[in-house]
ZAFIRO-823820 format. One line per 10 residues: their letters; for each residue x, y, z of C-alpha. Coordinates in nm, 4 decimals, always signed. Each point is the difference from the previous one (the first is absolute). Layout:
a) X:Y:Z  ...
***
This chain:
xxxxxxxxxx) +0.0000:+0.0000:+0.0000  +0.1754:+0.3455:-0.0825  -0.0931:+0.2962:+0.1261  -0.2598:+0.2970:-0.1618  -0.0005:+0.2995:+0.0972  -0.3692:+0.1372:+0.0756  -0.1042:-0.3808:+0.0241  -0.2446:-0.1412:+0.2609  +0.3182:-0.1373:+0.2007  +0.1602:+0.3808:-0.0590
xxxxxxxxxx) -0.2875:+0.1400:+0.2136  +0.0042:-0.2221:+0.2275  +0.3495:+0.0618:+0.0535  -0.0989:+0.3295:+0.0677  -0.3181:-0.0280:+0.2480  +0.1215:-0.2841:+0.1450  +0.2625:+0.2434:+0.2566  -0.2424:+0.1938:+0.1207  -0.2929:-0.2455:+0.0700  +0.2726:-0.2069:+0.2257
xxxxxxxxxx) +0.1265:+0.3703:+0.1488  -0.3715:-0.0193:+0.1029  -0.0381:-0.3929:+0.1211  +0.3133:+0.1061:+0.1876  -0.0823:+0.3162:+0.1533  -0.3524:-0.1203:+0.1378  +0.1580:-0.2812:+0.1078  +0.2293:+0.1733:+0.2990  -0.1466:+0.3585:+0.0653  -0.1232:-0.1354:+0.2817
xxxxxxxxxx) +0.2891:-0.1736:+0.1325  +0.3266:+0.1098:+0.1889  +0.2891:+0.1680:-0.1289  +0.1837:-0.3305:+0.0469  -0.2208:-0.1668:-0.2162  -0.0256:+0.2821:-0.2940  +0.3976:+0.0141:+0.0560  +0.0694:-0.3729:-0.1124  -0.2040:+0.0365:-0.2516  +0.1463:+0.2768:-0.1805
xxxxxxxxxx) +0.3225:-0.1613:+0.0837  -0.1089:-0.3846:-0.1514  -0.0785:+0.2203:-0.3226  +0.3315:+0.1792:-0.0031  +0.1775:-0.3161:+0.0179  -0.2303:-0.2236:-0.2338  +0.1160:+0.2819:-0.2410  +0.3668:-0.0042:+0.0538  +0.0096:-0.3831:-0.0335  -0.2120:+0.0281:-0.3361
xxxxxxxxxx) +0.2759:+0.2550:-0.0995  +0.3145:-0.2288:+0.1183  -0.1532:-0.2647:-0.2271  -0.0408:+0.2435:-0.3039  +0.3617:+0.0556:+0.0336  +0.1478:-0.3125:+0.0936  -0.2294:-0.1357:-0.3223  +0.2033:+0.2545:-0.1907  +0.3558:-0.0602:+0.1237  -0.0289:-0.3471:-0.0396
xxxxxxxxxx) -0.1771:-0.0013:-0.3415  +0.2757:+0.2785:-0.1304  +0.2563:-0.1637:+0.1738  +0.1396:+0.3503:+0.1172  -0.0980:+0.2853:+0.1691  -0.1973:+0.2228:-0.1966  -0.1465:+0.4073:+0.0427  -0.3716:-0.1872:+0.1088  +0.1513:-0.1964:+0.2923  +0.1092:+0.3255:+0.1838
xxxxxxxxxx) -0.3305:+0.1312:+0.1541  +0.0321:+0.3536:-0.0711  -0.2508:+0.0554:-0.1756  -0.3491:+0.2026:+0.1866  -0.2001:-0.3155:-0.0528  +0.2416:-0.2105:+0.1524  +0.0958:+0.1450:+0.2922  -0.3512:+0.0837:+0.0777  -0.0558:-0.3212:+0.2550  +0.3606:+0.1140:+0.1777
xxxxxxxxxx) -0.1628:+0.3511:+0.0592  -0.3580:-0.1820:+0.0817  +0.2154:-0.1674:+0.3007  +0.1703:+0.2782:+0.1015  -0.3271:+0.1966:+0.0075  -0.1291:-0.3056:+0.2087  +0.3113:-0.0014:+0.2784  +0.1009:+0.3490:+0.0181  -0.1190:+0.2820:+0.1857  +0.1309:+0.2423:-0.2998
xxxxxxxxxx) -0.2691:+0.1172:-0.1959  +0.2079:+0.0328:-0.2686  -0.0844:-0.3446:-0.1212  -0.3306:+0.0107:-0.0262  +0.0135:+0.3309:-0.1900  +0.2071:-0.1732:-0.2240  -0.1814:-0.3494:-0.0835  -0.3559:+0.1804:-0.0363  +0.0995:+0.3214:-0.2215  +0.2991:-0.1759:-0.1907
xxxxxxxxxx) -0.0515:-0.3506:+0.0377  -0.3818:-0.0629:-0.0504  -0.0223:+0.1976:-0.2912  +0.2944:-0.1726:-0.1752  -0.1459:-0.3260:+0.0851  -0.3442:+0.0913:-0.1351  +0.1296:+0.1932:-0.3238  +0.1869:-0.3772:-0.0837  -0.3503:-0.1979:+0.0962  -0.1632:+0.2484:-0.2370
xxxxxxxxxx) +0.2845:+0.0253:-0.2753  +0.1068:-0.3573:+0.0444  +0.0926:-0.0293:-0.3811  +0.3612:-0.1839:+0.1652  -0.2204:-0.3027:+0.0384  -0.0185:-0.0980:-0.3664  +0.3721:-0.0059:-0.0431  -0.1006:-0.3670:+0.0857  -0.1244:-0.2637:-0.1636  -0.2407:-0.1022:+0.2732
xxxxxxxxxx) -0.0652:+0.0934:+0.3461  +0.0822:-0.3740:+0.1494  +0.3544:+0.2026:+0.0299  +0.1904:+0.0898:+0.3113  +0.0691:+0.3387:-0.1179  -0.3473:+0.0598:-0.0773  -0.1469:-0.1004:+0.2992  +0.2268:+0.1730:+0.2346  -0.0839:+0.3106:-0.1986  -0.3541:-0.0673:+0.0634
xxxxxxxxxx) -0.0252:-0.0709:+0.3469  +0.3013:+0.2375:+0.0820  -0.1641:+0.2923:-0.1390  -0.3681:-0.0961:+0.0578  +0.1401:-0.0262:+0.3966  +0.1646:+0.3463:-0.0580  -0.3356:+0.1415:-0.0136  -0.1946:-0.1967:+0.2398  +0.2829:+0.0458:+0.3023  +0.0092:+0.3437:-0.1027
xxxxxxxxxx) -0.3833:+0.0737:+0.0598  +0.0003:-0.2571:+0.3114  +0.2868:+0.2120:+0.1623  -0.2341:+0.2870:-0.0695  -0.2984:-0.0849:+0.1106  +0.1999:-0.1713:+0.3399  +0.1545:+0.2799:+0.1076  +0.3575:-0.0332:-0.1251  -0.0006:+0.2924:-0.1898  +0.0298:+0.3403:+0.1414
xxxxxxxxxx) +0.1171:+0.2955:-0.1982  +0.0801:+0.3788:+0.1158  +0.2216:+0.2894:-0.1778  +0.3129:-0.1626:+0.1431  -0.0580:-0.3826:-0.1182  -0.0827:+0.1562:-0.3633  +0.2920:+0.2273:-0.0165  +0.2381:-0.2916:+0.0757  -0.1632:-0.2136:-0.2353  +0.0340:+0.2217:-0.3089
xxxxxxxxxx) +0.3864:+0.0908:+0.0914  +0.0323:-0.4133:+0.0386  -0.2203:-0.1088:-0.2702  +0.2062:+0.3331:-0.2097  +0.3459:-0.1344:+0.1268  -0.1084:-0.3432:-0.1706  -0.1060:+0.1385:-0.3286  +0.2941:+0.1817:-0.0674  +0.2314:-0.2594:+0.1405  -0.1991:-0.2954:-0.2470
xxxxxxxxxx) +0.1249:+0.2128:-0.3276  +0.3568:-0.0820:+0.0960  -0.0261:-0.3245:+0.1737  -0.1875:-0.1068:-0.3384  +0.2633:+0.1194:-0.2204  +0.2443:-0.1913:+0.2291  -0.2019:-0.3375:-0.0466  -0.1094:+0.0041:-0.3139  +0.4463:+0.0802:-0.0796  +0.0563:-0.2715:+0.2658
xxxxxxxxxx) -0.2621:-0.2797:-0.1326  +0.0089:+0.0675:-0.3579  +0.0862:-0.3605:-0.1206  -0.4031:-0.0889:+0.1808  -0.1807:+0.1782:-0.2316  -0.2131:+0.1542:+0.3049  -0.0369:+0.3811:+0.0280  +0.0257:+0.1454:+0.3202  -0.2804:+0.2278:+0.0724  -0.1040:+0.1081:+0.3803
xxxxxxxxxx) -0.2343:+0.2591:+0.0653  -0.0863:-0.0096:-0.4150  +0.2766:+0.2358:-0.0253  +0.1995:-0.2056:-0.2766  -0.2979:-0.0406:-0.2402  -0.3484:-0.0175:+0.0353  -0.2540:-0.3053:+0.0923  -0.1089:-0.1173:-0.3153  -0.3866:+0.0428:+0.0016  -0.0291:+0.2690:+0.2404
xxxxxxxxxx) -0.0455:+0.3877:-0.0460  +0.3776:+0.0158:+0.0637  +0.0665:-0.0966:-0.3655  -0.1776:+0.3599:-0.1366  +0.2260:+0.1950:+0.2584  +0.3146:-0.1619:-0.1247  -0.0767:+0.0936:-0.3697  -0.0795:+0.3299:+0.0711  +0.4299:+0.0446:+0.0489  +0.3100:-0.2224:-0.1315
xxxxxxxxxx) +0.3029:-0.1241:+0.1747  +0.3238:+0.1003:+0.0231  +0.3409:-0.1588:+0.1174  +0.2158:+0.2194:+0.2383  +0.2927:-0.1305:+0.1520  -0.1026:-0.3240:-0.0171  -0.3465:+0.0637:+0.1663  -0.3183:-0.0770:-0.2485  -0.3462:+0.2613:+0.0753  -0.2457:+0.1286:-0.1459
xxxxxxxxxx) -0.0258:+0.3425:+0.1871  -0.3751:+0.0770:-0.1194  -0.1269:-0.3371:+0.1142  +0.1593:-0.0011:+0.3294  -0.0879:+0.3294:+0.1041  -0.3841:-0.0849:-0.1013  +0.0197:-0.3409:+0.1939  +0.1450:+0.1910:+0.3225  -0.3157:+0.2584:-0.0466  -0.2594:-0.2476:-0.0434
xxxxxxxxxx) +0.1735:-0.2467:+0.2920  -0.0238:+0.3295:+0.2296  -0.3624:+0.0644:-0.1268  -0.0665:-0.3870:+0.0650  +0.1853:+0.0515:+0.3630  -0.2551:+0.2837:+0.0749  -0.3026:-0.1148:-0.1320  +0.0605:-0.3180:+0.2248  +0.0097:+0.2166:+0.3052  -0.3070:+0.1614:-0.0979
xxxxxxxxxx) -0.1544:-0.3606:+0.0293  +0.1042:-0.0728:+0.2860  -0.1353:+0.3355:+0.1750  -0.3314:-0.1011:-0.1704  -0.0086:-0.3219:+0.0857  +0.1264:+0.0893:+0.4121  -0.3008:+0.2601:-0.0237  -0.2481:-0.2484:-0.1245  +0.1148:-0.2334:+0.2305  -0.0548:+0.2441:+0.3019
xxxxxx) -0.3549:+0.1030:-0.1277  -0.1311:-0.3694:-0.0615  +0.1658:-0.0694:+0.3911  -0.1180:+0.2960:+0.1838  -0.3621:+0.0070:+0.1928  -0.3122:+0.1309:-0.1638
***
């Protein structure tokens, strides 16, 4: 069976997230913090073992590491951020999985044109990127809806100048790999910043400039600087969510 994009099994893909965000959430809102805690943490580590077997799959299968086994890319360290968010105290990480994270993993549930690289979907790769990003979403929403995201001024402002630091840093580091691993044949390409996601709006941004070659580092200025205004956009309009969605919260909870 090979993937189609818009099929019956496409939107299911899609729906799918959010009706077990739901199944989940109902589930412990009335239990302890203990309880909602292991939770979020069983789903932060189902999703870190689906993404060790993505890459193992691929080290063994290449027979050498590879730009895809190193999880820099936002999708896949999404679940390391999820368990962060989980454990620590710092509200930086659950700034960070539900305005960067979430969105990236919905955008590739959405956009999942990846999939039919494959001949079928009986394949590891395929299923990992399946469950891993279908997971991305659901963990996102259940750490949302549980309490383990909290965002002021201070968590956003570190987030951008993080999430920023990583952008800028993924131009080089992907001009390093793909020099390093050229004899794989696989680009390297975190944060999109190397090309664009074939299928996705990214492509039209990426034609609208062309890319040059300056001391050894490949860019395309325009498309970079319209990815880091869209991401920022993206990182905002997230927030706004989440006010929305704390405010809703507060009016559904609070005494008539």
């Amino acid at each position: 069976m090979q993937f189609e994009m818009w099929s019956p099994f496409h939107y299911a893909m899609i729906v799918f997230p959010f009706l077990l965000a739901v199944v989940l959430h109902y589930s412990v809102r009335n239990r302890s913090f203990a309880v909602r805690r292991n939770m979020g943490l069983t789903l932060s580590v189902v999703m870190i073992i689906i993404l060790m077997v993505r890459n193992t799959y691929i080290w063994i299968n290449e027979g050498a590491l590879n730009p895809e086994i190193f999880p820099f890319q936002v999708c896949h360290f999404a679940s390391f951020v999820y368990l962060l968010a989980v454990l620590s105290r710092d509200k930086l990480w659950g700034t960070m999985g539900w305005c960067l994270n979430f969105p990236a993993g919905l955008v590739s549930v959405v956009f999942a044109d990846g999939l039919m690289n494959y001949e079928t979907l009986v394949h590891t790769q395929a299923i990992t990127y399946i469950l891993g990003h279908m997971l991305i979403v659901t963990t996102g929403l259940y750490l949302l809806t549980a309490g383990f995201v909290s965002i002021n001024w201070q968590s956003m402002k570190r987030m951008y100048f993080w999430t920023g630091t990583g952008y800028v840093l993924s131009v080089f580091i992907n001009n390093l790999f793909n020099y390093l691993f050229a004899r794989t044949g696989v680009d390297s390409n975190y944060f999109y910043s190397f090309k664009p996601e074939a299928g996705t709006p990214l492509e039209a941004m990426f034609n609208l400039g062309s890319s040059y070659t300056v001391a050894g580092i490949t860019f395309n200025p325009v498309y970079l600087l319209l990815l880091a205004v869209v991401g920022a956009c993206v990182l905002g309009v997230m927030y706004g969510v989440f006010v929305a969605a704390k405010k809703l919260s507060s009016g559904i909870s609070r005494p008539a």
